[in-house]
N, C-alpha and C positions, 0 to 999 in steps of 0.2 A: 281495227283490232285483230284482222285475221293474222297478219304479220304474227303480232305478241304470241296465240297459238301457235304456229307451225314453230317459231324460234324455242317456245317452252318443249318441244316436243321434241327437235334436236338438241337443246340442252341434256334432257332426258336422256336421248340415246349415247351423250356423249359421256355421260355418268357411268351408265351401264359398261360402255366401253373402256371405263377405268376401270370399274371394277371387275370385268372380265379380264383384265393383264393383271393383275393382283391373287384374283381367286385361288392358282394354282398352289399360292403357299401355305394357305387351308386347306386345301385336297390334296396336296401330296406330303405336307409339313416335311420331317428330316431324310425327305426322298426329294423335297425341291431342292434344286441348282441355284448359286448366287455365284457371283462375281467373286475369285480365290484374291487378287491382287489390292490392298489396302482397306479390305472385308472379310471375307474368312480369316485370312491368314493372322489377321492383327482384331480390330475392332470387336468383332462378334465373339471374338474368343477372351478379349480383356473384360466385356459385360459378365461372363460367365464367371471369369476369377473371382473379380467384385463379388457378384453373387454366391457365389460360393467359398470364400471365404468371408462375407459379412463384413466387409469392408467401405461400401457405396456411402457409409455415412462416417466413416469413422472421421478422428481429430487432422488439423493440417498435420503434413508429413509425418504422416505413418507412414511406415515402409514395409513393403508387401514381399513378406516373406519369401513366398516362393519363387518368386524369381529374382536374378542377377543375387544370391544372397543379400536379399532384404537393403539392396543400395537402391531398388526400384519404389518410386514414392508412389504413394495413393494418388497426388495430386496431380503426376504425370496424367491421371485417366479423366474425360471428364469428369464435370460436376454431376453428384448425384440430382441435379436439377432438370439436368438433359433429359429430354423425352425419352430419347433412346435407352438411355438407361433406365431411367422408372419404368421402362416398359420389360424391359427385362427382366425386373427386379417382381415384375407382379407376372410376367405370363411364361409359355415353355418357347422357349428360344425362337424356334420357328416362326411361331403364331407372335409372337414379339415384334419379328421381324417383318410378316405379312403384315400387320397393323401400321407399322411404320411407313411401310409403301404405300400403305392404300392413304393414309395419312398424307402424304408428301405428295403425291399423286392428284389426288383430289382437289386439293390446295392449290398447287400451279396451277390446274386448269380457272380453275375459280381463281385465282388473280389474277391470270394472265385474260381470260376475259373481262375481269370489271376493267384491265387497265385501256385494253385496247377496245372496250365500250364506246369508254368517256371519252378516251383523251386520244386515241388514234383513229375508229373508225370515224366517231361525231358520228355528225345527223346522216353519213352514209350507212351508218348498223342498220338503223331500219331498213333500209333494201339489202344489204351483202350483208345480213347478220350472219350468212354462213362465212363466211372469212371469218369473223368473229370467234363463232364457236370451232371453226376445222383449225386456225391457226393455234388457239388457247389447248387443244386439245393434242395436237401435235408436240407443241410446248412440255406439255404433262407427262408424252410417253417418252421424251429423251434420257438416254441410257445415263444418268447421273450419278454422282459418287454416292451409292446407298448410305453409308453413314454419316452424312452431313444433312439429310432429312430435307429442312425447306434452307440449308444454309444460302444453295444459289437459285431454288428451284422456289421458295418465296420472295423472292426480289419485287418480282411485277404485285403483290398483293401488296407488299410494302411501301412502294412508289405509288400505288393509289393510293394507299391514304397519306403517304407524302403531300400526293401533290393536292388533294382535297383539305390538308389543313394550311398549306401554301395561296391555298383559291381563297382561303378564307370561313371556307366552309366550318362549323362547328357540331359535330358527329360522334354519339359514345362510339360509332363499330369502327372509326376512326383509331381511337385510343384504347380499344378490343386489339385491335390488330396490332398496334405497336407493341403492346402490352404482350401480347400473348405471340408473338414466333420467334422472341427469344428465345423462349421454351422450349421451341423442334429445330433451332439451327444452332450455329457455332458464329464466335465472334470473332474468332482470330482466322478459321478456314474457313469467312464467308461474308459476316456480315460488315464485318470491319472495312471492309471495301468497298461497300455497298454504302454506308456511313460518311466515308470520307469525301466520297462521290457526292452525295449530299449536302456535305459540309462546304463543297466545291461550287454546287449549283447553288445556295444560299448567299455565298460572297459574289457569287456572278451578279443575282437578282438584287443586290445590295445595291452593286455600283452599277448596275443599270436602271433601276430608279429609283436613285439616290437615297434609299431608304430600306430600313432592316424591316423584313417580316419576323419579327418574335414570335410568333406563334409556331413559325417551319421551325425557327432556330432552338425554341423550346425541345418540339418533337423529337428532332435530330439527338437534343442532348440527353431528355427523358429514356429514347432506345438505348444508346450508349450507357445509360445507369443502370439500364434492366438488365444488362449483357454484362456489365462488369459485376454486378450484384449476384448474379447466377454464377458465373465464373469466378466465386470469390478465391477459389485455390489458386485459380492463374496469377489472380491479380498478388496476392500473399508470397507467392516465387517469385514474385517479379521486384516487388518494393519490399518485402519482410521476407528473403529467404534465410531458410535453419543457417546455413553459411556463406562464407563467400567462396565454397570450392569451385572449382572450374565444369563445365558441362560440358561433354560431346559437340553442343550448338557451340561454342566457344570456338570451334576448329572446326567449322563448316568453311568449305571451298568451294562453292558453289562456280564461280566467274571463271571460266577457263576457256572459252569458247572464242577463238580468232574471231575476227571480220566475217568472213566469208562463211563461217561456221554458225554464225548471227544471224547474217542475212537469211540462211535456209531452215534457221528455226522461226523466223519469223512468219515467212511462206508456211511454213510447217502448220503454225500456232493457225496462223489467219484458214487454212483451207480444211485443217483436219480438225482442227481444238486441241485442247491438253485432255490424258486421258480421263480425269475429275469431273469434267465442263463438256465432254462430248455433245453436240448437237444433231450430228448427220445431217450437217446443211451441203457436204459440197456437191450433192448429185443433184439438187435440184434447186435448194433455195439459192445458194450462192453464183451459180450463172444464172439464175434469174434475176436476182437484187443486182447483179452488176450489169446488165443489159435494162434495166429501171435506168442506172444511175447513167449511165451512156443516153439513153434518150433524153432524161433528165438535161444534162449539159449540151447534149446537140439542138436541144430547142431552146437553147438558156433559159430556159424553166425554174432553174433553181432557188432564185428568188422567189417561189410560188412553195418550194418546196425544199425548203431552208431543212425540217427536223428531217424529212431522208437522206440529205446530202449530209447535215451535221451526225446523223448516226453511223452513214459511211467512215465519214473522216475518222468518227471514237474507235470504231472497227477496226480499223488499221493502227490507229494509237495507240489500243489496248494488246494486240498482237508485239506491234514493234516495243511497246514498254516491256514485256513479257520477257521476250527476246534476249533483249540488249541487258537486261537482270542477270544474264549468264558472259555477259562479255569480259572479256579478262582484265579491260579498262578501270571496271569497278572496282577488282581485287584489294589493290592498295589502299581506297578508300574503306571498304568492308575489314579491314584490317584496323584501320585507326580507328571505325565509330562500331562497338560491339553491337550496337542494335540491327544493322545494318549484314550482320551475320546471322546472329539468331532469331530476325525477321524476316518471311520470307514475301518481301510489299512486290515479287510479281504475281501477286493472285489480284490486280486488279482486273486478270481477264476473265473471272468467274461471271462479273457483267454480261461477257459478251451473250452467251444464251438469252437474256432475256433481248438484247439489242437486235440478233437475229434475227430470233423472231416476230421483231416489230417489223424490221426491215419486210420482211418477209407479209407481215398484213398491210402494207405500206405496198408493196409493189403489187398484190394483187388487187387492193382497192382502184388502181390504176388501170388493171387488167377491167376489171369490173366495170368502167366506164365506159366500153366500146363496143355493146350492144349485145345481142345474141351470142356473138363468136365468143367474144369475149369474160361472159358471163360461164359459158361450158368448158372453157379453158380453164377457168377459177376452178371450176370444182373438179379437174380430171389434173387439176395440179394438187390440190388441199388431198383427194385421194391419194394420191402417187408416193406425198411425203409419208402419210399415213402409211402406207404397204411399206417404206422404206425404212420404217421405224418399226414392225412387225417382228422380223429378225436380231431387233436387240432385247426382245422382252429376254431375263436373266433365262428361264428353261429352256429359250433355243438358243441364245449365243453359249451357254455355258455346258451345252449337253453332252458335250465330251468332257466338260473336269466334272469330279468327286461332286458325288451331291453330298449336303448337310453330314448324313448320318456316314456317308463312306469317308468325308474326309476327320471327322473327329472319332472315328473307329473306336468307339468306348468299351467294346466287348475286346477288341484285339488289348486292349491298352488296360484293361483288367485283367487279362490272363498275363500280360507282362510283369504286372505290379504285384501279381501272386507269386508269381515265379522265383522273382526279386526278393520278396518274401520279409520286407523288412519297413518298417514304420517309412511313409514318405515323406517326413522331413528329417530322415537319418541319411541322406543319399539326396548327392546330385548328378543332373544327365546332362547331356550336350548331345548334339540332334546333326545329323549330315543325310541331305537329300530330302529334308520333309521340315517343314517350316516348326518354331519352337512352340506355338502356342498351339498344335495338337494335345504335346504333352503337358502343357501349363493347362489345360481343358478337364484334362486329365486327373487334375490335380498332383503332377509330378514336379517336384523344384528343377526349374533349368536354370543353368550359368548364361545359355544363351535367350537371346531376346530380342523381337522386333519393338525398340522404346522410342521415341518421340526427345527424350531426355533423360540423361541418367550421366553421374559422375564422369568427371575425365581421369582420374585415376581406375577407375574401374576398365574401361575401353583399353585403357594402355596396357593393364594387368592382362586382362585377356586376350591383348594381341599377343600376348608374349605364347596363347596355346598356340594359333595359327600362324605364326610368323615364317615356319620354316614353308609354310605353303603361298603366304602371301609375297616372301622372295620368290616365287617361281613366275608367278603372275603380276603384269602389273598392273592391268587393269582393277583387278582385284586387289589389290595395294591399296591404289588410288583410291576405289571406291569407299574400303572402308576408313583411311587414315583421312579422306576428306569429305566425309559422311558420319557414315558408323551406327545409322541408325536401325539398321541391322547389325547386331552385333551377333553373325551368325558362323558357324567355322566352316567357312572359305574351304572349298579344298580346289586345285588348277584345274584338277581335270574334269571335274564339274561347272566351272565357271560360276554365271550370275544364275543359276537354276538353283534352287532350293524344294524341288518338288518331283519327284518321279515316282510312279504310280508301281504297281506289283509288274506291269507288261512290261517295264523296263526291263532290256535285256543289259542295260548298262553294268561296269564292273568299275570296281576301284582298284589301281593295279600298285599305284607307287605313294599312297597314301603319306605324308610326314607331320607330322604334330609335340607339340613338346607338351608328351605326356607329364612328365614331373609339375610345368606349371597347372596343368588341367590340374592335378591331386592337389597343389598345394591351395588352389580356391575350392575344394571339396568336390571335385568333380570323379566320381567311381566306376561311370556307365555309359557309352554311346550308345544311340539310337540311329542306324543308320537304314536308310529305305533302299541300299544297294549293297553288294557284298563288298569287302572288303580284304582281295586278295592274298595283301603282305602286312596284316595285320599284328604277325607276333614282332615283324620287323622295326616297326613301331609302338613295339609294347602295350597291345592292345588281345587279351584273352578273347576268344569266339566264344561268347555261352549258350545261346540257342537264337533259332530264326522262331520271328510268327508269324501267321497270317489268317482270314477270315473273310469268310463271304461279304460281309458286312463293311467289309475294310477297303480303303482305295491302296493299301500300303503293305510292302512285304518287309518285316522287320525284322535287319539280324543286331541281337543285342550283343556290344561288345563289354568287358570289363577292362578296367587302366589297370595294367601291374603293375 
């Protein structure tokens, strides 16, 4: 029983050490640092609209006034059922936010050890329980898309009780768990892949002996009810939309990428990850699990150790499926079958993190069995990853961007709104150099908008402001005529930046926009974070600059004449 002690005792420590990488967004709340790219800039700032406008429950397609004039739908936003969102809906942004972490946090470690308990350490946990606990817990602190919660980062909690109702097992904390991480993930950026995966291993176990387990096939289908039931607005634009207009996703171009441009996304995907799924395997776990799998086949082993070699093989599948989802072969297909555009099915590498790092307790259990050396090798590798994951906690990778309170500048953005002097939804802005949902935070109407979905008449209306700048550029062309999910005004000489801080000594020298269309979508006011040289030249009045200690942004407001 002394085992069971010392393991209770690093579980403990391992807890503590979640909740020390969490603490700092209760101690510092709108002075902590997050992640600016598909998190501040979007997500944390759409919970706030919701919120403040009293929208999180309202009817299907209501259209959320303030932005894009009211073509942008409620239902574009999650479900008010998302964790993420009821938690913002009950606490102050920040501390919303910390909960969510320590939430998602806590979770992966705690699944990713029940999984690699049972079903990967076995009866070696009793000796190397620290692989157990050092890998689960390495697991927990990778730098994951924050707002997808346990979308990939509850996987392994899921897959135990997968495979415990697959075993035959019959467990309420079984049907707890399926039940309840609906609630803290996504079905279409997470779990949906994680689902089908399942649906995949079920037709395996079928025709391999010769007989359906109903009870897995249930579960499978039960999850997939509780995820469509939560997402009932997805599922209502999909099968019951208000019309049949066209959407932005309609004229997604994703497939362009040659051969050889394939191949090195593939490399890419396998050694770095995509930036949602990041694991920081390749300094150490990944030339270890491949000098595993080399011994593995140099001793023909692999028949002793089939689920390492088959996790390898998924590893590379999951990459190269990834990949080749951008190859330009697809195109024509993606063209004829709509779903196949406005789907985006290479997120089955969301997987791989939880695959890693089995690989990962997989090769050091191996480590583990060759004595003394072997055993202190373990734990000065379980360390090593652990320090290597130190540097992504969000307050040190991110301590050079805006924290919280500097990037949504709400003192700057009230002296602006006074200035302006006029009801805010009498006036609309459009934003250059500083992403649109400060001023949607703000509660300011913008034309522009980071949307997931929204009208294809709308996108083409408003190429018509930037067009004269999207001729100069083509990258910025491309980007948004085979995108568009920013729909933000482009300008050349800025390129794909949308963000510069007040140290910017950047200028805007040859600005061009087609003012008249900006006025005829009500658009009366730019918001630019850089000056703007030749301003009257494009018909653009200078009314005052702001700025503020508090503020990551130096703002000169322009007016359309």
């Amino acid at each position: 029983m002394n085992y069971l002690k010392r393991e209770r005792t690093f579980f403990y420590i391992a807890i503590v050490i979640v909740l020390l990488w969490v603490l700092p967004y209760f101690v510092l709340n709108e002075d902590a640092h997050m992640r600016v790219h598909d998190n501040l800039d979007s997500n944390l700032g759409w919970y706030e609209v919701m919120k403040d406008n009293g929208i999180a429950f309202s009817p299907l397609h209501t259209p959320v006034e303030q932005i894009m004039n009211g073509e942008f739908s409620r239902d574009t936003y999650y479900s008010e059922y998302y964790a993420m969102v009821f938690l913002f809906q009950l606490f102050p942004p920040v501390i919303a936010y910390g909960l969510s972490q320590a939430i998602t946090h806590f979770v992966a470690f705690l699944g990713m050890y029940l999984l690699l308990k049972k079903y990967v350490m076995k009866e070696e946990h009793k000796n190397a329980y620290l692989i157990t606990i050092g890998v689960a817990l390495a697991f927990s602190l990778t730098p994951y898309w924050p707002s997808g919660m346990l979308s990939i980062l509850g996987m392994p909690l899921a897959l135990w009780s997968m495979l415990n109702i697959k075993n035959g097992e019959r467990n309420w904390k079984d049907a707890v768990v399926l039940t309840i991480i609906p609630f803290f993930s996504t079905f279409v950026i997470g779990f949906f892949y994680f689902l089908a995966a399942m649906g995949m291993f079920w037709l395996y176990d079928c025709i391999k002996n010769r007989k359906g387990n109903w009870a897995f096939l249930i579960a499978i289908i039960y999850m997939i009810f509780i995820y469509l039931a939560i997402d009932y607005r997805l599922v209502f634009s999909m099968f019951a939309p208000l019309s049949d207009e066209l959407t932005n996703r309609d004229v997604f171009y994703q497939s362009k990428l040659n051969f050889v441009q394939t191949l090195k996304l593939v490399v890419k995907n396998y050694v770095i990850s995509h930036n949602q799924d990041r694991t920081i395997h390749q300094f150490i776990i990944l030339p270890l699990t491949l000098y595993g799998l080399i011994i593995v086949l140099l001793k023909k082993t692999w028949k002793e150790n089939k689920l390492y070699v088959g996790l390898h093989l998924l590893n590379i599948v999951l990459s190269t499926w990834y990949a080749f989802w951008f190859f330009e072969g697809w195109q024509p297909l993606k063209e004829k079958f709509g779903i196949l555009t406005s789907f985006n099915f290479a997120r089955f590498h969301y997987l791989r993190p939880m695959i890693i790092y089995t690989l990962f307790a997989l090769t050091l259990k191996m480590i583990w069995k060759n004595g003394y050396f072997g055993r202190r090798l373990v734990y000065v590798l379980i360390i090593s990853q652990l320090l290597i994951l130190v540097p992504t906690n969000e307050q040190i990778m991110y301590k050079n961007q805006p924290s919280y309170k500097e990037y949504f500048a709400e003192e700057q953005f009230a002296d602006i709104k006074e200035f302006i002097g006029k009801p805010l939804d009498q006036y609309r802005v459009v934003n250059i150099g500083i992403h649109p949902n400060v001023a949607q935070y703000n509660g300011m109407y913008t034309l522009d908008s980071y949307s997931n979905i929204y009208p294809l008449t709308y996108k083409l209306q408003f190429r018509k402001i930037i067009e004269p700048e999207l001729n100069k550029n083509k990258a910025l062309r491309n980007y948004y005529d085979d995108w568009g999910g920013r729909c933000y005004i482009f300008v050349d000489e800025l390129g794909k930046n949308y963000q510069y801080s007040k140290q910017s000594d950047k200028e805007i020298n040859h600005l061009q926009l087609n003012i008249e269309a900006l006025k005829e979508m009500g658009g009366q006011y730019i918001l630019s974070a850089l000056p703007i040289n030749n301003a009257e030249e494009t018909n653009l009045e200078f009314m005052k600059e702001f700025e503020s200690k508090e503020s990551n942004w130096h703002i000169y407001l322009y007016k359309a004449m």
